[in-house]
C-alpha positions as CSV (number, residue, x, y, z in Angstrom):
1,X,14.6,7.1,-8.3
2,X,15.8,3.6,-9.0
3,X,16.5,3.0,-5.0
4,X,13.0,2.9,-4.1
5,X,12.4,-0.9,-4.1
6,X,15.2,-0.8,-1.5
7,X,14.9,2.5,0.2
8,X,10.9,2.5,0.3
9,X,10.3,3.4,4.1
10,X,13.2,7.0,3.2
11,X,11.1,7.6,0.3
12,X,7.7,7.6,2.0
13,X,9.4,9.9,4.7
14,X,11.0,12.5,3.4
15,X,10.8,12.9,-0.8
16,X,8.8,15.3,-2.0
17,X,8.6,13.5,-5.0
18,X,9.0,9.6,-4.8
19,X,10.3,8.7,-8.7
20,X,12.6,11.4,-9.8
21,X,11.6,11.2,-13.3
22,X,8.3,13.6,-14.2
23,X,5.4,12.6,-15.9
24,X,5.0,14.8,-18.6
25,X,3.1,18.0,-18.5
26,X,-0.3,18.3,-20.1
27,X,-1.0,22.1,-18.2
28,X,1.2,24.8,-16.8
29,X,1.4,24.3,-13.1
30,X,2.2,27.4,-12.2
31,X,0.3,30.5,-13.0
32,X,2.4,33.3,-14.2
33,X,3.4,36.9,-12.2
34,X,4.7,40.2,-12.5
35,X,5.8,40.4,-8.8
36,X,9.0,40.4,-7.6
37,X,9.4,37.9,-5.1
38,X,13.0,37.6,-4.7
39,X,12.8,38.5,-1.3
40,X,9.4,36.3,-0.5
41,X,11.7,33.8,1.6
42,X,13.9,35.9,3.5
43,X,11.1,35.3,6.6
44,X,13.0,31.9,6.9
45,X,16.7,33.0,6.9
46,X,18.0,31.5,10.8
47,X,17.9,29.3,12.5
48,X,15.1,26.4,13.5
49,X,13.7,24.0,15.8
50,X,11.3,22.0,12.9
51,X,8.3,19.3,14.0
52,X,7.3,17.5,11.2
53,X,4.0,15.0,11.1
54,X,4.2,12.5,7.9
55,X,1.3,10.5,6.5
56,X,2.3,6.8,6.8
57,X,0.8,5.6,3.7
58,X,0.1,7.8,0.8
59,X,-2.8,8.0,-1.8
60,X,-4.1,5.1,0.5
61,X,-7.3,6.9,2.4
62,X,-4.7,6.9,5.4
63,X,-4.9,8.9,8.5
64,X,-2.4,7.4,10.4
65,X,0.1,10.3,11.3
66,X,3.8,10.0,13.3
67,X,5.9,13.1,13.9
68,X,9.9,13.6,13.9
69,X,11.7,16.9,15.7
70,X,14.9,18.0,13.7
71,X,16.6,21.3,13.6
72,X,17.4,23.7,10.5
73,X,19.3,26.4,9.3
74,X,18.7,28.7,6.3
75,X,21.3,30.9,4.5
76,X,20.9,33.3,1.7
77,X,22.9,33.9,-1.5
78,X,23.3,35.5,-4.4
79,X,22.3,38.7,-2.4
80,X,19.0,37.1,-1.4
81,X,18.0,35.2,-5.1
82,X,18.8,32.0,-3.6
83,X,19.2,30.7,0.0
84,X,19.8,27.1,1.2
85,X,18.0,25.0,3.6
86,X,20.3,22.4,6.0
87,X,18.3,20.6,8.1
88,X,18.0,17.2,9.8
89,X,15.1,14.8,10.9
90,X,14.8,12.7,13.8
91,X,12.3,10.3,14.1
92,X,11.3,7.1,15.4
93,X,13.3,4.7,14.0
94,X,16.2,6.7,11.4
95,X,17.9,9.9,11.2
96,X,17.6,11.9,7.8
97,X,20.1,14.8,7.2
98,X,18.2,16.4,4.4
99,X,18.8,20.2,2.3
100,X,16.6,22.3,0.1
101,X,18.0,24.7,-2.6
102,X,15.5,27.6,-3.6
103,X,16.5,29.7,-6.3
104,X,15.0,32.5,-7.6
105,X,14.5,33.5,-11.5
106,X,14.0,36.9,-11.8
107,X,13.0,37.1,-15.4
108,X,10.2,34.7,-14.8
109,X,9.7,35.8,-10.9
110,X,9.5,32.1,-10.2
111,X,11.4,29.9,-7.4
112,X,12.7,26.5,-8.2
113,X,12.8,24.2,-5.0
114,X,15.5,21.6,-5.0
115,X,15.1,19.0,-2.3
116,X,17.8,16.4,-1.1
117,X,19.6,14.0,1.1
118,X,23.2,13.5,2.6
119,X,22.3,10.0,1.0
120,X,20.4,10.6,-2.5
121,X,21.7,14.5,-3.5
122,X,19.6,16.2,-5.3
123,X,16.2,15.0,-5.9
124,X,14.1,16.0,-9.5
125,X,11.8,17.6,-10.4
126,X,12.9,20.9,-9.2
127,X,8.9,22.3,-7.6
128,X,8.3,25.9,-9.4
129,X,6.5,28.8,-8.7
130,X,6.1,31.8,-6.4
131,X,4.2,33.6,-3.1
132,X,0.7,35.5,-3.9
133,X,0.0,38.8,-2.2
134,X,-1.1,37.6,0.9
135,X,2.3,35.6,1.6
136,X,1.2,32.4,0.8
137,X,3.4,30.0,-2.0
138,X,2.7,27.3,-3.8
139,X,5.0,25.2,-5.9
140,X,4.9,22.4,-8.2
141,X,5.8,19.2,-10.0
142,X,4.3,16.7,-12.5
143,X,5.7,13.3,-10.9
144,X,5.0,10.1,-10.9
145,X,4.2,7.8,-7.4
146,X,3.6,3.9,-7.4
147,X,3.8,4.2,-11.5
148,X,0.7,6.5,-11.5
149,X,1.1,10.2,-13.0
150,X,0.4,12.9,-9.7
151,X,1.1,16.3,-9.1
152,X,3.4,17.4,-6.4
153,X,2.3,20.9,-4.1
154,X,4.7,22.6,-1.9
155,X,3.1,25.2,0.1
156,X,4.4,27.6,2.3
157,X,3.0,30.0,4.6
158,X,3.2,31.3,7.9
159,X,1.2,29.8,10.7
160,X,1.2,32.2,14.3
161,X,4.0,34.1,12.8
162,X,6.4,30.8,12.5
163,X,7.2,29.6,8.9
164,X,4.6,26.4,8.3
165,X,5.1,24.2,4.9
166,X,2.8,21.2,3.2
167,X,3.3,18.9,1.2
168,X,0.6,17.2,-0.6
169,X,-0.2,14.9,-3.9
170,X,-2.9,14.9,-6.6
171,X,-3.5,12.0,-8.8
172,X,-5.9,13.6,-10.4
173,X,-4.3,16.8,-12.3
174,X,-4.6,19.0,-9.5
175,X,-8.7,18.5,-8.9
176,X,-8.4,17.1,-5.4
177,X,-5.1,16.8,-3.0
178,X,-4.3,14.8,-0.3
179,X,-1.4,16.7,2.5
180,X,0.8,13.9,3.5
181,X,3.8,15.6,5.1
182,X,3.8,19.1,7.5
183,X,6.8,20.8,9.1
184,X,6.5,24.1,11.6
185,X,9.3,25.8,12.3
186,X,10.0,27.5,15.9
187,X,12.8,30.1,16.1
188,X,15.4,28.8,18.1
189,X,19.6,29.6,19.3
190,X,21.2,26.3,17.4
């Protein structure tokens, strides 16, 4: 993304990919399945109370963590093969109104994830791939972060019965990851 130099502290908040321009693929990402998941996200449709915790610096050894509150809705389409995410952060010091587009290919029975910003639109590299048997998803995208190739994890499962997502980075092709951003969602009457 060529606002970074200017936008750096947004970036480190809220992308889940810091660059927009992905480093190129040496290995699938995602491994491939036969399941249907077009309905694997439906356990997110309503509306949210969201508590986020973001890793200050990234790829840095850091353990300094802050946390924002923000609210979310969810919305399906396309008779459940897509559904949109409009959500907001508040946090210390700025106020993020953010989205995420999910949809669903049912030829490949993969998800795309599209993450954005009132401010930026849409933000590439789309993260692919799909929920496992026991509920739990995990999506990706080769990206680039300070100029150095990474990977990209979204995960999403359900923690106490509430919808729970990670995000984390590898800079080394997937071999070890570091989670640098965390959001639980609590049911709530927006």
């Amino acid at each position: 993304m060529k606002f970074l130099a200017a936008a750096t502290t947004v970036v480190l908040l809220m992308a889940p990919t810091t660059t927009g321009h992905a480093a190129p693929a040496t290995a699938p990402l995602v491994s491939s399945t036969n399941r249907d998941g077009r309905r694997d996200f439906d356990f997110l449709f309503g509306k949210w109370r969201t508590h986020y915790r973001l890793l200050r610096e990234r790829l840095r050894g850091n353990h300094d963590w802050y946390s924002c509150n923000g609210t979310s809705v969810i919305r399906a389409f396309w008779g459940g093969s897509g559904n949109l995410e409009d959500g907001d952060l508040h946090c210390p010091r700025r106020y993020i109104g953010g989205m995420t587009l999910r949809l669903y290919n049912a030829r490949t029975h993969q998800w795309a994830l599209w993450w954005g910003t009132r401010d930026l639109g849409l933000v590439p590299p789309p993260q692919i791939g799909h929920f496992d048997s026991s509920g739990v998803g995990n999506f990706f995208a080769r990206d680039t972060y300070r100029g150095k190739p990474i990977i990209v994890r979204f995960r999403w499962s359900t923690v106490k019965g509430e919808p729970h997502f990670e995000q984390a980075f590898s800079p080394d092709d997937g071999k070890s990851w570091e989670t640098n951003w965390t959001t639980d969602y609590t049911r709530a009457n927006l």
